[in-house]
C-alpha positions in Angstrom: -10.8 23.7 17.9 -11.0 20.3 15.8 -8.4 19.6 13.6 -7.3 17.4 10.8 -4.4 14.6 12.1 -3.7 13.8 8.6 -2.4 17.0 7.0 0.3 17.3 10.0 0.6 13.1 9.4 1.1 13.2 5.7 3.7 16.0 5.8 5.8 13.9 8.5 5.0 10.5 6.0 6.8 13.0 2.8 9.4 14.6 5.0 10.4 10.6 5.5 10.1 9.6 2.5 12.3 12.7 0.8 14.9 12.1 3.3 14.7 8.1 2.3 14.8 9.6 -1.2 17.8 11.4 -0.8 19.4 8.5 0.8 18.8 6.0 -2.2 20.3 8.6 -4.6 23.7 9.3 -2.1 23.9 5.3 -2.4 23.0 4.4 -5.9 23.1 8.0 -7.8 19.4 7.1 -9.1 16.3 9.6 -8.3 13.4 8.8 -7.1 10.1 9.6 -7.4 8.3 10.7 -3.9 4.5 11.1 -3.2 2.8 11.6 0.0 -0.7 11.2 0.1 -3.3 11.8 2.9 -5.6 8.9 2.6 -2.2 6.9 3.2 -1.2 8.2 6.1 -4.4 8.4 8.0 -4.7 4.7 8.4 -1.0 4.8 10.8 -2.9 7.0 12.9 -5.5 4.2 13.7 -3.6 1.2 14.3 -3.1 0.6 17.0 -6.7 1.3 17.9 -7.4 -1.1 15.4 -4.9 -3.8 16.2 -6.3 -3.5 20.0 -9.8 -4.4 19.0 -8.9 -7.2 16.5 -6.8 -8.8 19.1 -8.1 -8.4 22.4 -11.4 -7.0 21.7 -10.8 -3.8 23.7 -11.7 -0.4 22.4 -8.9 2.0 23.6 -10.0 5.6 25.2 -8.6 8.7 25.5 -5.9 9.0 28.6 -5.0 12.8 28.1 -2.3 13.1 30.7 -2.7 9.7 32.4 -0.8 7.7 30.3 0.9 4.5 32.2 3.9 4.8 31.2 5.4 9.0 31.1 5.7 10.0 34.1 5.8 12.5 35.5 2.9 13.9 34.5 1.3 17.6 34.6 4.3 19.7 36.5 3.8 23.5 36.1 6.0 26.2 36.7 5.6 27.3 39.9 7.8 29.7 41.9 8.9 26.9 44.9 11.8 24.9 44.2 11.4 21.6 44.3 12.9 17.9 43.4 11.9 18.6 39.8 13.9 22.0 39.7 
């Protein structure tokens, strides 16, 4: 089922912020105030995508589990042992 990337992406965009937060008052002893919107984390989702095409001109697809460069890729459990365990 479709989701929404940018309720997960905001809440990782506050929980960095808080924990920057918390940081600047160990340091300085000052507060800070901390907001996490949405609409401004969506855009880090989309980057790269957008970087690609401004650059190079290339319009990036979806690899699923053929990425380049995490290997290996798609091991399941099975009930043989072999050289991955």
């Amino acid at each position: 089922e479709p989701y929404s990337v940018g309720d997960p992406n905001a809440g990782v965009h506050a929980f960095n912020a808080t924990l920057l937060a918390l940081e600047h008052r160990r340091r300085t002893g000052e507060g800070s105030m901390v907001e996490a919107a949405m609409v401004d984390a969506a855009p880090s989702v989309a980057a790269e995508q957008v970087i690609e095409y401004s650059a190079y001109g290339a319009l990036l697809q979806r690899d699923g589990n053929r990425g380049p460069t995490a290997a290996p890729q798609n091991l399941y459990l099975s009930t043989e042992i072999d050289e991955f365990g």
